[in-house]
C-alpha positions in Angstrom: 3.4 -33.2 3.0 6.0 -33.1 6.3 8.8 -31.9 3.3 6.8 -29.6 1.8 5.8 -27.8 5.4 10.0 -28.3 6.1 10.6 -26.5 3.0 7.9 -23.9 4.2 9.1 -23.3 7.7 12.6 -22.9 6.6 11.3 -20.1 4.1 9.7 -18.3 6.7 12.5 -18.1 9.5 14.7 -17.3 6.3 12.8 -14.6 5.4 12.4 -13.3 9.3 16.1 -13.6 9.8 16.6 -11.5 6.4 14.4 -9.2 7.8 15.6 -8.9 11.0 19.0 -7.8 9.7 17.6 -5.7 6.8 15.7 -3.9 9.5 18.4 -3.0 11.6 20.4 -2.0 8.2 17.8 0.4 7.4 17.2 1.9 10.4 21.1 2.6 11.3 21.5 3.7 7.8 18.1 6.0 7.3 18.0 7.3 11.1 19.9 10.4 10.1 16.4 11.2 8.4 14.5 11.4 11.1 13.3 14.6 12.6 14.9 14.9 16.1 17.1 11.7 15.5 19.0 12.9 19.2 15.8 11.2 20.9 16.5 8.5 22.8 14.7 6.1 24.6 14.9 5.8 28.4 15.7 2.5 30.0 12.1 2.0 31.6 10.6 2.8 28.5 13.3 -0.3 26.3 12.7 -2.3 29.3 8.2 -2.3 29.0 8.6 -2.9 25.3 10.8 -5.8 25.4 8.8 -7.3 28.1 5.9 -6.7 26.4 6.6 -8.8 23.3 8.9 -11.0 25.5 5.5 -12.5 27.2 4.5 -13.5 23.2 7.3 -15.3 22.6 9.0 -12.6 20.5 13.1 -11.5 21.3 13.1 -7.6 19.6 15.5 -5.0 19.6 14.3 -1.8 20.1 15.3 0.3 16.9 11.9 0.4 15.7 10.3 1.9 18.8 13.2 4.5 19.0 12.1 5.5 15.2 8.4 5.9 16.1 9.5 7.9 19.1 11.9 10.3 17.0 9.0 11.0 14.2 5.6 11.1 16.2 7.1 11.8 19.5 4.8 9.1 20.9 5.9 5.8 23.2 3.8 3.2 22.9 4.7 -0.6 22.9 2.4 -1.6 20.5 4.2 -0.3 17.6 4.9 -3.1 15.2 8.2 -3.9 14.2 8.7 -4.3 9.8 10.7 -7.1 10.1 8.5 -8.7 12.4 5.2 -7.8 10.0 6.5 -8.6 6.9 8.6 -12.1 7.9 5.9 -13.6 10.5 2.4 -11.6 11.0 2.1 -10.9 7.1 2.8 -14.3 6.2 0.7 -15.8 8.7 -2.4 -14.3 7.7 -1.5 -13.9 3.9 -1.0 -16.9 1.2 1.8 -15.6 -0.1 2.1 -18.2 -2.4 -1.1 -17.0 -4.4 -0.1 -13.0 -3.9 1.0 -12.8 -7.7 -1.9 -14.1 -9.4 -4.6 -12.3 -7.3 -2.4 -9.1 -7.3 -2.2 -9.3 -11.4 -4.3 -6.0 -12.4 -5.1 -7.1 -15.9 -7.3 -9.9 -14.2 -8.4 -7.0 -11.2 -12.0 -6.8 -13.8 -12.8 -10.3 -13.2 -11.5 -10.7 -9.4 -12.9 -7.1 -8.8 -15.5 -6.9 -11.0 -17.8 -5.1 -8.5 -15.6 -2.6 -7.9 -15.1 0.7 -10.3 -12.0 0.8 -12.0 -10.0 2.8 -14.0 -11.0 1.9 -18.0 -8.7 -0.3 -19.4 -7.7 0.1 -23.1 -5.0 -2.6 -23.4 -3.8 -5.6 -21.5 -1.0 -7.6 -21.9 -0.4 -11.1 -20.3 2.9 -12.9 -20.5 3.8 -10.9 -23.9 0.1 -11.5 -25.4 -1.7 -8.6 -26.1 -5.4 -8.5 -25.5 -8.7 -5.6 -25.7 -10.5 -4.9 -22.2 -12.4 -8.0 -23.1 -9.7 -10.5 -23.3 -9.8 -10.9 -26.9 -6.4 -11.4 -28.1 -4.8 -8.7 -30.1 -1.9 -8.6 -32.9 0.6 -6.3 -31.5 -0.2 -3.9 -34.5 -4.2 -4.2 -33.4 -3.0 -3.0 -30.3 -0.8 -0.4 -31.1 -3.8 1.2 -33.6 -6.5 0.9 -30.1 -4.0 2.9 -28.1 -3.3 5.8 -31.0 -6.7 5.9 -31.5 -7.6 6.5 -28.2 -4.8 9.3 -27.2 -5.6 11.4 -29.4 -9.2 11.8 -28.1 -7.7 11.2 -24.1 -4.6 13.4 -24.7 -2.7 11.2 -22.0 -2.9 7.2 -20.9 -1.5 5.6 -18.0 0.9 2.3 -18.2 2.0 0.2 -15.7 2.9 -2.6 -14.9 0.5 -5.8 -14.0 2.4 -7.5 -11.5 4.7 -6.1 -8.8 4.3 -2.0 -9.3 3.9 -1.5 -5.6 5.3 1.5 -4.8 4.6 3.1 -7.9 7.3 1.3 -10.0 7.6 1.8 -13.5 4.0 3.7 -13.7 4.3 6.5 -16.2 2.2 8.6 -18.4 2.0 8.2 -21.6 1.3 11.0 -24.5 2.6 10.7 -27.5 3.0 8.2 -30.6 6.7 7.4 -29.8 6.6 7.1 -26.5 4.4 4.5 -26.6 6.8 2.4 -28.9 9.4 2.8 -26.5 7.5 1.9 -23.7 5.8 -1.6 -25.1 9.4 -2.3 -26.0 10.9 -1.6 -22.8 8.1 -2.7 -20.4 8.0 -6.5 -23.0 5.2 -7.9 -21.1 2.9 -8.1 -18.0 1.8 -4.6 -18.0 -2.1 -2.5 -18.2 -2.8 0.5 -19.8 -5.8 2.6 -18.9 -7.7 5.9 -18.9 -6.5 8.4 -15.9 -9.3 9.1 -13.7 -10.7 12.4 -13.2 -10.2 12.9 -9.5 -12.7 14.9 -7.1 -12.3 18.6 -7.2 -11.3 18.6 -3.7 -8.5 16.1 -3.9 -7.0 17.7 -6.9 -7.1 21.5 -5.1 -4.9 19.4 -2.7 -2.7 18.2 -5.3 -3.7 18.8 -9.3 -0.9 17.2 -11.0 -1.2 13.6 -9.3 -3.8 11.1 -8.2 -3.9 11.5 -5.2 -5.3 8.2 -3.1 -6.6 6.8 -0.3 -4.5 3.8 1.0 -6.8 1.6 3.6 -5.7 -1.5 5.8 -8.0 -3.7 6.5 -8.1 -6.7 8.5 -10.2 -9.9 8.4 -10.3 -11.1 11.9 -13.2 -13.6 13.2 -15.4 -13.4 9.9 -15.5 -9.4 9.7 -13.6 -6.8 8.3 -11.8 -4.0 10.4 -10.1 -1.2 9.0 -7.0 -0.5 10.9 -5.8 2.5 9.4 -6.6 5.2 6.7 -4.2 7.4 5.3 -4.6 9.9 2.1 -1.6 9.9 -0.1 -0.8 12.9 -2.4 2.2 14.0 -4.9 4.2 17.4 -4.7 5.6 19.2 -6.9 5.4 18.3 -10.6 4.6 14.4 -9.7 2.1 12.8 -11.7 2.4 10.0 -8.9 1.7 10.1 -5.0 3.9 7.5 -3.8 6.5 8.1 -1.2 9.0 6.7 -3.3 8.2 9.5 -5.9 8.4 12.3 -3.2 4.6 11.6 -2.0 3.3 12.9 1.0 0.5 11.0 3.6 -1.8 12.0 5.8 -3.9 10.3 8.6 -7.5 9.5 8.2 -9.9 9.4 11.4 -13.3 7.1 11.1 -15.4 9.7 9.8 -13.0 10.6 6.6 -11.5 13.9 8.1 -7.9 14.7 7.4 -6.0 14.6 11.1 -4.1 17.5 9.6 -0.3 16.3 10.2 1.4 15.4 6.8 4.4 13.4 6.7 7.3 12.6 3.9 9.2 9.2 3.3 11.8 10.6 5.9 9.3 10.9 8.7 9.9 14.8 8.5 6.1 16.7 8.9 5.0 18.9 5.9 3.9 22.1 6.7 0.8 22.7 4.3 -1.7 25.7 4.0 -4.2 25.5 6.7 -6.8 25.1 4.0 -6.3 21.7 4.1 -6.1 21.1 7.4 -9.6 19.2 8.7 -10.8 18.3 5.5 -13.5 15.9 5.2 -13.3 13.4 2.1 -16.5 13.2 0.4 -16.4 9.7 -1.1 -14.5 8.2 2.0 -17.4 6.1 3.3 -18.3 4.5 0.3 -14.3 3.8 0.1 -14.2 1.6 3.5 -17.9 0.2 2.4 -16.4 -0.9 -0.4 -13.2 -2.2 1.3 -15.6 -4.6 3.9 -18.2 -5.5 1.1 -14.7 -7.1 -0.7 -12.2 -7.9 2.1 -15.3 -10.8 2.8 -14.7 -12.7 -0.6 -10.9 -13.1 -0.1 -10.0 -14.8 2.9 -6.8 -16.1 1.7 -5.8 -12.5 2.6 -6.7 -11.4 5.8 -4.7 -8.6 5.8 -5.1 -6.2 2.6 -3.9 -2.9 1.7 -6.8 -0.5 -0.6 -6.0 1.8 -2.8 -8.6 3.8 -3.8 -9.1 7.3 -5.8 -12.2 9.3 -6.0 -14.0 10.6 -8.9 -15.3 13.7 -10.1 -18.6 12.0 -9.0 -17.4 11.6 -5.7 -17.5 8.1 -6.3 -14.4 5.2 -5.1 -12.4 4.1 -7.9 -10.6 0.9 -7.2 -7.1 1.1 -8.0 -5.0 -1.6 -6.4 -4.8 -4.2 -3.3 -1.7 -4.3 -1.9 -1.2 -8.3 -0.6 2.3 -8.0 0.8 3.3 -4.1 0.9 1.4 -2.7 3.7 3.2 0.4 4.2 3.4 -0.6 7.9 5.4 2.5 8.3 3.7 5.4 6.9 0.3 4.0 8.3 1.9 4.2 12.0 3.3 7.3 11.7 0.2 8.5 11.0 -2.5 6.9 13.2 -0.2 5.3 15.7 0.2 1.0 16.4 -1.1 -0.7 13.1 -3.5 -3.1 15.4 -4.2 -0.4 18.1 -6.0 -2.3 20.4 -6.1 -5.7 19.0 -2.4 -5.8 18.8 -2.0 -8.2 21.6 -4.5 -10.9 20.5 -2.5 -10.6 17.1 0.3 -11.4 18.7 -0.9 -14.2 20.8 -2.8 -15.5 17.6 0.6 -15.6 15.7 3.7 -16.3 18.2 1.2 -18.2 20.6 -1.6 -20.0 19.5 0.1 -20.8 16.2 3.0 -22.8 17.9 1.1 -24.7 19.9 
């Protein structure tokens, strides 16, 4: 048991020091896509943030700060550093170690069976193809389910099953030979589903995407707290709303109204009509009532990032939970420190509490 928690601790101060200097590649390298990248910090201000995680036991630099400054034009100490999320407060909370089986979406209808989903039409698991109900499937069974089906749905999504964070590899399918191509080039571990019909208020915002809402939520002394809301949309000809695709975000306050500041992957704001400025989400409660009524079941993940669409019905459909990929830093660009005011039990919890 002592070798396997060696083996464990020298994983996770690996993965902290990778971090750590990955973090300050990024931030020297993508700083020059910052909006007023000339900010700088004042010593006062560099001095209350490193004394601030100094008294938790944590040595940062102060790159991090300087970006949250630059984009939001805010100063406040509790921002979270990534490298500091993603090597130590991510890991603490999160079995990592499980991530990939819970996170597989072609078993999301057992593990989230109460949840509404997108309708599956093919799964495949490990190169074996299966119907929505598990039963296993010839490859040309399969191929004759998804023809059949296009031609009355026009379009089907595909993605992959595991690791399509970020929108990786997700494409839309439409026609006979693309298919073939795809199955061929995806080989295994992917879903393919219906699209859902989104609400006609999130597709005046942006038709050609689905456009989603991406909630953290923390489980922390046997309940759930959402930390942070933000609405995700495509631009342009996207069919996808993630930032990697060109997507644009948007804050979410408590009572599911837009805050009305949009921001890029470059942390530049997006000027969009005033129409959707304000904007209350029908849908968005049932989305976080949703999010608490699950978050309970999964404690091996205390910290879980929702994605959700909503219908035509208004109603949540369940799309993904993000175990790993939080989006720390679209979620504090728009609605400031991830933890807000909890962030300093977090920290004594992890660099504190845990150590001793």
């Amino acid at each position: 048991m002592k070798i396997i928690e060696k083996i464990d601790k020298f994983l996770v101060d690996f993965s902290y020091n990778y971090e750590k200097k990955r973090s300050r590649v990024w931030f020297l390298v993508k700083m020059r896509n910052y909006v007023n990248k000339k900010l700088k910090l004042d010593s006062e201000y560099k001095k209350e943030i490193k004394n601030y995680y100094k008294q938790h036991g944590v040595k940062i630099n102060t790159y991090t700060h300087k970006m949250y400054f630059n984009v939001t034009g805010k100063k406040d100490v509790r921002f979270i550093p990534d490298y500091i999320f993603f090597s130590k407060i991510n890991p603490y909370f999160n079995n990592v170690r499980l991530g990939r089986a819970i996170g597989d979406k072609s078993y999301y209808d057992r593990t989230f069976k109460e949840l509404k989903r997108p309708e599956t039409i093919i799964k495949n698991v490990n190169g074996v193809f299966y119907d929505k109900d598990f039963k296993i499937l010839k490859k040309s069974e399969a191929m004759l389910i998804i023809e059949k089906i296009l031609k009355i749905e026009k379009e089907l999504i595909i993605k992959p099953s595991i690791d399509s964070g970020s929108g990786k590899n997700v494409k839309v399918i439409n026609g006979k030979t693309e298919i073939r191509e795809l199955i061929e080039e995806y080989k295994k571990d992917y879903v393919i589903q219906k699209l859902v019909k989104q609400s006609p208020e999130l597709s005046k915002i942006h038709k050609n995407s689905l456009n989603t809402i991406r909630v953290s939520s923390l489980l922390w002394k046997g309940e759930v707290i959402i930390l942070s809301a933000i609405l995700r949309i495509g631009v342009g000809d996207s069919r996808i709303d993630n930032f990697s695709a060109g997507g644009i975000c948007c804050g979410i306050d408590e009572k599911g109204t837009l805050k009305g500041i949009f921001y890029n992957k470059k942390g530049e704001k997006i000027d969009l009509p005033n129409t959707f400025q304000d904007i209350t989400l029908k849908g968005f409660e049932s989305v976080i009532q949703n999010v608490k009524n699950m978050h309970k079941k999964i404690a091996h993940f205390k910290i879980i990032g929702w994605d959700f669409a909503i219908d035509e019905n208004y109603e949540p459909v369940f799309i993904e939970a993000n175990l790993s990929s939080a989006e720390l830093d679209f979620h504090q660009f728009c609605n400031g420190p991830l933890f807000g005011d909890l962030t300093e039990e977090i920290l004594t919890e992890v660099f504190i509490e845990n150590k001793k």
